[in-house]
N, C-alpha and C positions, 0 to 999 in steps of 0.2 A: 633584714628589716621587714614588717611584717604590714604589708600593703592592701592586706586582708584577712580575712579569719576563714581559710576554707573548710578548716574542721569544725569549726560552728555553722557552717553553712551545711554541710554533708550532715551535720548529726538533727538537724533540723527538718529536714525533709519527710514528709510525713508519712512515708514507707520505705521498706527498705532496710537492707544490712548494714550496720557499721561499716564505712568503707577504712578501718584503718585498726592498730590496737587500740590506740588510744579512747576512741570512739566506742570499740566494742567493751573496755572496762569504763566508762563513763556510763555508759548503759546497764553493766551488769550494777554498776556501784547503784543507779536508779532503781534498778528493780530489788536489789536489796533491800533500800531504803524504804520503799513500799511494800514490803513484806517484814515490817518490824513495825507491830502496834507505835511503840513508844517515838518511833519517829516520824510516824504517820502525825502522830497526834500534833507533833511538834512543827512540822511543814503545814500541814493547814493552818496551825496561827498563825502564820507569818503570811498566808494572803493576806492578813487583813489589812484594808489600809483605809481605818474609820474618820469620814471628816476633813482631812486636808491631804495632797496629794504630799506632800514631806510636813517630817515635823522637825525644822530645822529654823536658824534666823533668818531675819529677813534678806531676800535677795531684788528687794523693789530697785533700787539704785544699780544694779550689775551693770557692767560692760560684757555682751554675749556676742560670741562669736563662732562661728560655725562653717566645717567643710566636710560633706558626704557624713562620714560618722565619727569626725574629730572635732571637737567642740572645746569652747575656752568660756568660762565665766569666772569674770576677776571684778573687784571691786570698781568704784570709780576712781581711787588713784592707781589702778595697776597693780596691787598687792592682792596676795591668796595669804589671807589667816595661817598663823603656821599650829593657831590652837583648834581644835574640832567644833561640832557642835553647827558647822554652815555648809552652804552650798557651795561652795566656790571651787573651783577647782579646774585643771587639764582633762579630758576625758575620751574615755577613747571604749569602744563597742561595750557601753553599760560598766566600764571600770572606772574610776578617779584613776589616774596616773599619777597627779602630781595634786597633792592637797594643801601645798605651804611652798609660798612665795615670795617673801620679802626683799624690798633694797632699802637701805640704810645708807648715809652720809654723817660720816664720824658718829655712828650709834643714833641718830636722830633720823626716822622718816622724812623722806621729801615733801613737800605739800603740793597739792596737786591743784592744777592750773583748769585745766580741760584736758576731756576723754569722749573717743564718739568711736563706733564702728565703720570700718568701712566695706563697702562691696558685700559686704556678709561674714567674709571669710579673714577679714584682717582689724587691728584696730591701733589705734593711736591716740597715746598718751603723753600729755605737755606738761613737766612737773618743774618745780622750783627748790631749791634751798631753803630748811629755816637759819636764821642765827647759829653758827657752827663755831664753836668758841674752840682754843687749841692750848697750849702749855704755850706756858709767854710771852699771854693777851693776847696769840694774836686769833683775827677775826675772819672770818666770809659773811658780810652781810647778808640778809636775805636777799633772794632776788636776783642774787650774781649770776647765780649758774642758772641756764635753761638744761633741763635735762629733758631729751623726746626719747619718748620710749614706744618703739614702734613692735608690731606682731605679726605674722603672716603665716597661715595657718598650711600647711600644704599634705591635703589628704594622700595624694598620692604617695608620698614618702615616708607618711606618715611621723611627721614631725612638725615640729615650730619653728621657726626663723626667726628670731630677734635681734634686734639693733640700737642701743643704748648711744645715743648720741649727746656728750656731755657741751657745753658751748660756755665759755668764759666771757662774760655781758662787761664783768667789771674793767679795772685801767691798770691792776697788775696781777702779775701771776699768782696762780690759786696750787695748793699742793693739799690732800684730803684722801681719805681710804671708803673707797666706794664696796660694802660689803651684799653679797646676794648670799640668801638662808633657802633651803629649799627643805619639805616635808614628804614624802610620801605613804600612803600603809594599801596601796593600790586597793582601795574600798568598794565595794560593789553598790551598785544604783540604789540599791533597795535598803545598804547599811549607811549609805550617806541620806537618804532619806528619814532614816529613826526609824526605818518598819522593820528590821532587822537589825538583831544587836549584837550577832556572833560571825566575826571573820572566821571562815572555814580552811583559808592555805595559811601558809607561812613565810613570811618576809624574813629575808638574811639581813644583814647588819648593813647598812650603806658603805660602801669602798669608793675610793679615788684609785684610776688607773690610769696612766698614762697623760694626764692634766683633765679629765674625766669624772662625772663622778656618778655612779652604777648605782640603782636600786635595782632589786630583784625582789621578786616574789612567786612560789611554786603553790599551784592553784589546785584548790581540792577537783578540778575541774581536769585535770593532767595539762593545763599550760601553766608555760612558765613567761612569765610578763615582766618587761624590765621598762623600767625609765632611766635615760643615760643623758646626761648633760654634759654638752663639750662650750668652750668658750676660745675666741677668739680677741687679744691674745692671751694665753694660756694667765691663768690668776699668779698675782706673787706671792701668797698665801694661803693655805687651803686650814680648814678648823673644823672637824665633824661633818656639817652637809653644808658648812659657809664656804663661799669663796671671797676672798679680799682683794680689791685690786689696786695699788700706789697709784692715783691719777695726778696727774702735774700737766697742769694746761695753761699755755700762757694767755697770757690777755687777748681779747676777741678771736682766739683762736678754738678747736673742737678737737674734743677727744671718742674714739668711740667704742665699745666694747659688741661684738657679736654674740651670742647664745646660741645653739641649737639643742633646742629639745627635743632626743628621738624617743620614738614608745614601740618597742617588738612584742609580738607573741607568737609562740609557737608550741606547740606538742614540747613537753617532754621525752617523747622517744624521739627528739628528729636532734641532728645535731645540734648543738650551739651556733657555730657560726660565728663567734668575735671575730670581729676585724681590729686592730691596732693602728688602722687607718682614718683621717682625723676627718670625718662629715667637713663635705664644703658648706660653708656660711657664704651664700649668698643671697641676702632677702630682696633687691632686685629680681633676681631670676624667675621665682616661681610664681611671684606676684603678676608677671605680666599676665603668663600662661592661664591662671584663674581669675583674673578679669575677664583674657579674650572668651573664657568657658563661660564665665555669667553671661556677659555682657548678649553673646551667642544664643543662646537659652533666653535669654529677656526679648532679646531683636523678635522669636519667633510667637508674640504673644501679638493680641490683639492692641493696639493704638490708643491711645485717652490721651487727649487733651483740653482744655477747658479755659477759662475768663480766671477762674477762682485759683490764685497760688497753692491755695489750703487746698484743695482737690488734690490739685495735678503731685500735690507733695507729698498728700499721704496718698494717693494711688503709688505714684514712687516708693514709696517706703512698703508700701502693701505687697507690692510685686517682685521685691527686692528680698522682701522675706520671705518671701514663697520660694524663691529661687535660692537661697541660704537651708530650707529646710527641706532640699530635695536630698533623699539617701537613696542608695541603690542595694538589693540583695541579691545575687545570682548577676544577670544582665538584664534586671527590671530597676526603675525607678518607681519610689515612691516619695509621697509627704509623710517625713517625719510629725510626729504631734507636737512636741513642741521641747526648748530650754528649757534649763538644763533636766527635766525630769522623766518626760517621754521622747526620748532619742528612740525613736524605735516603729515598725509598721503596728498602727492598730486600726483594725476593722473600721471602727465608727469613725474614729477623726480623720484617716486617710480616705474613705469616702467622702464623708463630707465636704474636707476641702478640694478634692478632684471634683466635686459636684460646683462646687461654689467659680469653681475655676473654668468650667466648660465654655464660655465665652472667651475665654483670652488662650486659653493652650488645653485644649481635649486631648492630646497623645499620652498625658503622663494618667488619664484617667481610664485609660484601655489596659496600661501597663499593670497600675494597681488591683483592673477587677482578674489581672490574668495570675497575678503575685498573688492573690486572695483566693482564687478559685485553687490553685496548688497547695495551698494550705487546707481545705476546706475537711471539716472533721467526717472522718471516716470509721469510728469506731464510740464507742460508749469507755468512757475514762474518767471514772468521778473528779479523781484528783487535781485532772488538767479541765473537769466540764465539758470535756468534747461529748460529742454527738453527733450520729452520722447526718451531713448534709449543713451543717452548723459552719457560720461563718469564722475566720480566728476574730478574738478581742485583742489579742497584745502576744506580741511576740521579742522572747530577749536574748541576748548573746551574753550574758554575764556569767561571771562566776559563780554564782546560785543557783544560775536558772539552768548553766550546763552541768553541774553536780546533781542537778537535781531537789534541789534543798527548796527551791518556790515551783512553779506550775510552769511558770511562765515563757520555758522555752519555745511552748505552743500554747498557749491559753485561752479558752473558750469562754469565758464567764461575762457574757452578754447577750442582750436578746434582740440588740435592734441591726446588729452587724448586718446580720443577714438577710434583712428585709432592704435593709440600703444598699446592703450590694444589688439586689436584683432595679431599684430606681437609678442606683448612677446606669446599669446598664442599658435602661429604657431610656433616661436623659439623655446619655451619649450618643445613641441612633438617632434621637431626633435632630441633634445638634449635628452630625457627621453626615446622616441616611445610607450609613453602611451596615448593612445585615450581617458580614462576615464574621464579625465579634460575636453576636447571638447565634450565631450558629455554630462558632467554635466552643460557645461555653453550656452547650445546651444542656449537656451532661449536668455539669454544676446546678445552672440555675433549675433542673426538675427536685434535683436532690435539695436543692434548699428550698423548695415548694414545698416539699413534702416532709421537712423538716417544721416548716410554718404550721403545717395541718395538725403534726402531732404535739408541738413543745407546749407544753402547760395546760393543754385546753380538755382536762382527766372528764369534765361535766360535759363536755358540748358546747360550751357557749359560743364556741366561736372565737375567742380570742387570743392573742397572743401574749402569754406570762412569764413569767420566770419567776423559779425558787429555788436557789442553790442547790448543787448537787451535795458539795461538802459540806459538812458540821459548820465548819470555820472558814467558809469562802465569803466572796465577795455577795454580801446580804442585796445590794440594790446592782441591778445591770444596764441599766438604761444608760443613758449618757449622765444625768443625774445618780450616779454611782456610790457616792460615799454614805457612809451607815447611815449616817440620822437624815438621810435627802428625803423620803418620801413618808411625810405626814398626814397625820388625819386633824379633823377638827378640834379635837380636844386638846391637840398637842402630843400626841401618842406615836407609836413609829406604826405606819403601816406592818400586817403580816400577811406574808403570801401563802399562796402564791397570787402576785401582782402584774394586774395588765396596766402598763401606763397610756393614758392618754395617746400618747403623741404616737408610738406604737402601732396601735392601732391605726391610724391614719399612716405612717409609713407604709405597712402592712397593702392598705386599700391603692394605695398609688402604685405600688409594686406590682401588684396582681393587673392593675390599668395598665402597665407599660408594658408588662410582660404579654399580656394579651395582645394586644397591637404587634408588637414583632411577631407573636406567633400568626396572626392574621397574614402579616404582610409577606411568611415562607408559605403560606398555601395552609394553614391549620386552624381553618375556621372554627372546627369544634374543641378545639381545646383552648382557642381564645373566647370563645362561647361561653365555657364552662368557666374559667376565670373572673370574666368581667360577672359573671350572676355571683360567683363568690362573694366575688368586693363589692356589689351592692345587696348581698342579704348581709354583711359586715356592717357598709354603711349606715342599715337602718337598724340595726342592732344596736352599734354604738348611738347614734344620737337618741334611740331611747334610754340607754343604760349611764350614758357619761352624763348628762347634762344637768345641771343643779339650777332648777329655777330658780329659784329663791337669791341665789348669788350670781346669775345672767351669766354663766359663763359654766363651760365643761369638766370635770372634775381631777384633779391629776392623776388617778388612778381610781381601780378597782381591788378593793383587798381581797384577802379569803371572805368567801362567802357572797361575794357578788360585792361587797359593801364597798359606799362609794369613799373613798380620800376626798371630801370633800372642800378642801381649799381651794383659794385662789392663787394660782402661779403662773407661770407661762409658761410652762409644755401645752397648754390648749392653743397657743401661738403658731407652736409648729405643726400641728394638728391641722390648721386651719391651711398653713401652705400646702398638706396634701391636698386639700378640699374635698377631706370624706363628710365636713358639716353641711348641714343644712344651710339654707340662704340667712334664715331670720336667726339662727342660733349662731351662725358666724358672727353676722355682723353685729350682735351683742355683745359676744365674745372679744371681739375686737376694740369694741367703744371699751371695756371690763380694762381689758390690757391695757388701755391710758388713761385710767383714773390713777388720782395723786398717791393712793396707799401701792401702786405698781410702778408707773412711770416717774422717776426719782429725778425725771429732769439730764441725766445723761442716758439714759437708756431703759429699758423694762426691765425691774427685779426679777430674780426667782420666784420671789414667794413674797406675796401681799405682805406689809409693815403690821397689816390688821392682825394677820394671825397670831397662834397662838405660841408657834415655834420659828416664827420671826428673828434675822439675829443678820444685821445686815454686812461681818466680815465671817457671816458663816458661808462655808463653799460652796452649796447650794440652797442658802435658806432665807436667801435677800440680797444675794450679789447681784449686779449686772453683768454680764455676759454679751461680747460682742457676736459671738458665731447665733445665738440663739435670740439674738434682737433682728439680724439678718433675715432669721427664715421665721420670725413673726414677721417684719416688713411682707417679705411676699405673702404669710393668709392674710394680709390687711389688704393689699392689692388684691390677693384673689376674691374676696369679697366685698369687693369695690369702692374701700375707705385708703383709698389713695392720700390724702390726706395725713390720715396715722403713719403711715410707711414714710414719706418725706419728714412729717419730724422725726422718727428714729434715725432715719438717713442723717440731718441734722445733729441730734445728738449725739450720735456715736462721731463725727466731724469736729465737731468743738470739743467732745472729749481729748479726742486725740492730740488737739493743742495742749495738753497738760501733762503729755508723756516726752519723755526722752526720745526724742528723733521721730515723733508721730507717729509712735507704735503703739496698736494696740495693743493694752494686755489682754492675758488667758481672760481673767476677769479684772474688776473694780469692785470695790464696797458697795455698798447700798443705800452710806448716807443721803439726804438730799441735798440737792445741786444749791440750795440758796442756804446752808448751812458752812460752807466753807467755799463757794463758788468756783471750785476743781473737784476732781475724782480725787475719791480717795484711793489710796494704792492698798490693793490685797497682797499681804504683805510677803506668801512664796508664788504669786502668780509666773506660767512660763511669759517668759517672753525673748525673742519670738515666739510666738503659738500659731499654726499652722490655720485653724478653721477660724482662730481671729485675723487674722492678716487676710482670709479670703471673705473677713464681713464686708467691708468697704466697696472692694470689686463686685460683689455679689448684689449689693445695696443698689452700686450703679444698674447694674445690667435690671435688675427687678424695677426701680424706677422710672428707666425710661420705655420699660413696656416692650422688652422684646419679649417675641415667640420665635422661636425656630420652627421649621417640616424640613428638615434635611434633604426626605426623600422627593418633596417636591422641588427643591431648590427653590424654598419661598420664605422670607423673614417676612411676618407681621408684625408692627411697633403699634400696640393699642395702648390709648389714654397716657402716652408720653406723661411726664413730670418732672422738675429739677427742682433739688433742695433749695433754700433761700439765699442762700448764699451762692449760686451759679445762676450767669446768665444764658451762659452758651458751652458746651459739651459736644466734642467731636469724636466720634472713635473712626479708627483708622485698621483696615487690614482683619474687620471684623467677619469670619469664615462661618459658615453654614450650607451643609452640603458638600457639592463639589465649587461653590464660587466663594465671592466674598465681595464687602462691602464696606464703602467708606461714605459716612452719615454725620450728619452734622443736627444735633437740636437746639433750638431758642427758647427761650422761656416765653410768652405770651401770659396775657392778663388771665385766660382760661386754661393753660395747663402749657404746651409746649410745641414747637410746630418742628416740623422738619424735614430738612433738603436732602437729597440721596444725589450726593456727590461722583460717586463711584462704582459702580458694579462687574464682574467678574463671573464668566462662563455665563449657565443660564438664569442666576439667582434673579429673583426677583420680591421685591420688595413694595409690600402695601399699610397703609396708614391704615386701621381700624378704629372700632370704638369699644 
């Protein structure tokens, strides 16, 4: 049973021999492949992925479920399509396992009651009977049978546990053939997404053995990946990939059926391994064990409590997903980015949300910048966009990515990776005031300095751009990534090479944090030499970005200096570095809530005005929770506290219009007085990893903490609570070596507050 994949971990490592055959002809088939024009040509189309993250139906309604890198997204009655064309599916390291999943009662669908997640990693489904008519008249009304269909995800075993519990409601006995369909074609992340249209292994024909029923598939990758479904007890029927079961339940009494779905992989050169021994079905068992795991991992976060139910539920639900999207590689944790599409570590989102998170649990954001720095590019490689000192963008375990056929087993093809990793590390010493981490990474962070100094900047300007290495790579690298994202006024695509916005500002905060640590080991001149960097940057950009005429900063720089002169909100995130000036911030920021941006649940992308405006385009008028986030904070940091509490707001009553008050990746862009709910973007993740830390993030920016770690000193300047709270508690909130438990009130003039609790030497002062 395959509890890991340690030949896609070994073959991942970014130097170093094949530790295996396997390994060593995966490798030689890669370098093959790169040394053949016509397949060269062929793998750089297939980075593309222009416009929407799948091109697939909608998955707005899913039940998603999630444990380390097993993952489950099924409909809201419980059923995976057994025809193509969606997302739905079992999935396991970048593979669909299981693509098709029906139950049937006498040939008719159940109808489905209610469906909710739980814990993260399990879910539960309450379905009914329709009208089940039989040979001579006789009947099962609707409504008789309760049928719960429960799931319990358990990464370690790498398997599912299911428990079909049938219940007879009616006043005589029920006799009916309960039939499950299953699908497989073990599809890789990138062919169930539509960005790839060519399976490269080959699947054997499905077999039943032993009451069993075996998919196999041998991967151009040298694994062989199988999906084996056992049932408890054994089917009286079996028909292709159906099983059928005679259910006879008497009146008010239960029937129940077990499933276990295991998923192995393993080399082709390593044995088989069949066992003819039947998986135990116990979905009690493993469910305890990954509660006590969450619940564990939850216990050690920072405290919130509040007056507001709506708060305290989606902080619950906020922190719940955070902890559903932790994966681990080697013996690091990271945050996954998000269902069902990026299961996987990427530079930007995995910083982000370890940024967003350093209030409530800073260890998993030490983890990620140590998981990043091991990856960090070491050579010049078009086809993967490495470059030495370069942070990773995305990295995959799939069957493409390990054949070789996408980039993606290490892929570079961003530009802000690496300026973020050097702020989560300058964040995280404030928030801990442990220097150990900047000294163990120092290696890394000179090399991505000096990686900053060289990428795109061929003129001198001074800035930082990107312009794909390949023909056919990924055209925009920002976080705003997809082809058509970054416009000019006319309507036109920007060409690079492109410095964005917000970049820049990452850039200037980086070089700030970074200097301060170097300051604080004894290296005055080289935090010297940094901080002049970041302010001959800062005055370069506010003369180059800034477009008077439209009171706000431009989203980019094209070829030739030319500015993208639209309004969007990357100048938002811009402003939380605070490389703006005072009077261009906070124009900037009034800019960011006028009615053609602020759409009533949150700040669009990109102005309604413009001229490539499209409000379920991906980046071209959606709302975005992670990026209303870190405009709240430049609206704090240039002192319109005001704007930050309504997005705080917004993105709060958004969340009453999702399934279990979960943000999504994004929202539409229509406005809020047009259908008075978000609209759903219709393949958004959800969970999504730097959505689930906007809310946490929203809090901590609003009520005005500062951390000094190394002082052991929390300042809370110009407190604030959204409208809807009166009173906000956190509990067990660490900085430093102490920690604090604080209590805020709302007041007519902003919010006051008692400092309940303190811990070691921290200390704690009210500013303004």
């Amino acid at each position: 049973m395959a509890k890991s994949q340690p030949e896609a971990g070994r073959q991942q490592k970014p130097q170093g021999k094949p530790a295996n055959r396997s390994e060593a002809r995966s490798a030689r088939a890669q370098e093959k492949a790169r040394q053949t024009p016509h397949a060269q040509q062929e793998r750089r189309h297939r980075v593309l992925a222009k416009g929407h993250p799948a091109m697939v139906d909608s998955i707005a309604g899913a039940i998603t479920v999630k444990n380390l890198d097993l993952y489950y997204v099924v409909a809201s009655d419980g059923q995976i399509p057994l025809k193509g064309g969606h997302g739905f599916g079992l999935y396991f390291h970048d593979c669909r396992f299981l693509g098709g999943y029906q139950m049937s009662l006498a040939g008719l669908a159940p109808v489905v009651l209610a469906s909710t997640s739980q814990k993260g990693y399990a879910a539960l489904f309450e379905l009914t009977n329709p009208d089940l008519h039989f040979e001579r008249g006789q009947l099962i009304s609707k409504d008789e049978l309760g049928i719960r269909w429960e799931r319990i995800l358990d990464a370690g075993q790498s398997c599912v546990r299911e428990l079909i519990t049938i219940q007879n409601f009616g006043h005589q006995a029920h006799g009916f053939p309960l039939t499950l369909k299953f699908g497989s074609a073990f599809e890789d992340i990138f062919n169930v997404r539509g960005l790839v249209q060519q399976n490269l292994g080959k699947s054997e024909r499905p077999a039943w053995r032993d009451g069993r029923l075996h998919f196999v598939h041998h991967g151009a990758d040298q694994l062989r990946r199988t999906t084996t479904i056992a049932f408890s007890p054994q089917a009286d029927a079996t028909n292709g990939t159906s099983a059928e079961f005679r259910i006879d339940v008497p009146a008010g009494e239960t029937r129940t059926i077990a499933v276990t779905i295991e998923l192995n992989e393993h080399s082709e050169d390593a044995e088989a391994g069949h066992s003819n021994e039947q998986p135990e079905i116990a979905p009690d068992g493993p469910a305890g064990d990954l509660r006590a795991n969450s619940e564990e991992w939850l216990e050690r976060h920072t405290k919130v409590d509040s007056d507001s139910l709506l708060l305290n539920n989606i902080m619950d639900r906020s922190l719940r997903d955070i902890a559903t999207l932790r994966s681990e590689l080697g013996n690091r944790e990271y945050f996954a980015a998000g269902v069902p599409w990026f299961v996987a570590l990427f530079g930007r989102d995995s910083l982000i949300v370890a940024l967003e998170m350093l209030a409530f649990q800073p260890e998993i954001a030490a983890q990620t910048l140590r998981l990043l720095a091991s990856y960090q590019g070491r050579r010049v490689d078009r086809w993967r966009e490495e470059q030495p000192g370069k942070i990773l963008h995305e990295l995959r375990v799939g069957e493409l990515a390990r054949a070789g056929d996408v980039p993606h087993a290490r892929f570079y093809g961003t530009v802000d990776a690496t300026p973020l990793f050097l702020l989560l590390l300058g964040r995280h010493a404030t928030w801990t005031g442990d220097l150990g981490l900047f000294q163990e990474l120092q290696e890394p962070v000179e090399k991505a300095l000096a990686w900053i100094a060289r990428a795109g900047d061929q003129h001198g300007e001074g800035y930082l751009k990107y312009r794909t290495l390949s023909d056919k790579g990924l055209v925009n690298q920002g976080w705003k990534d997809s082809g058509d994202a970054i416009v000019t006024a006319d309507g036109g695509i920007a060409k690079p090479p492109i410095a964005l916005v917000e970049v820049q500002g990452y850039v200037f905060a980086a070089k700030q944090a970074i200097a301060e640590l170097y300051e604080r080991t004894g290296d005055a001149s080289r935090a010297k030499e940094l901080r002049e960097e970041a302010e001959r940057l800062r005055i370069r950009f506010n003369r180059d970005f800034w477009c008077k005429d439209r009171g706000i900063f431009a989203l980019a720089l094209e070829a030739r200096g030319r500015q993208a002169a639209v309004v969007s909100s990357n100048p938002g995130q811009a402003l939380w570095t605070g490389i703006a000036d005072l009077d261009k911030g906070r124009r900037s920021a009034a800019r960011l809530m006028q009615d053609d941006m602020f759409n009533g649940w949150g700040v669009r992308t990109l102005s309604s005005k413009e001229r490539r405006y499209n409000p379920v385009g991906y980046h071209l008028g959606t709302v975005w929770p992670h990026d209303n986030a870190l405009m709240a904070a430049g609206c704090r940091r240039y002192g319109e506290d005001g704007a930050a509490l309504r997005i705080f707001t917004a993105m709060a009553e958004a969340a009453m219009h999702f399934r279990h008050l979960r943000l999504p990746e994004a929202m539409a862009g229509f406005p809020r007085q047009d259908f008075q709910a978000p609209v759903h973007y219709p393949v958004a993740c959800h969970p999504q990893a730097w959505a689930a830390g906007a809310v946490p993030f929203l809090l901590t920016t609003c009520l005005g903490l500062e951390p000094d770690g190394f002082a052991d000193k929390l300042r809370i300047v110009r407190p604030g609570l959204p409208d809807f709270v009166n009173r906000i508690t956190l509990r067990g909130l660490r900085v430093g070596t102490g920690s604090a438990d604080l209590q805020f009130r709302r007041t007519s003039g902003g919010a006051e507050v008692d400092i309940l609790r303190t811990s070691g030497q921290l200390a704690v002062e009210i500013g303004k």
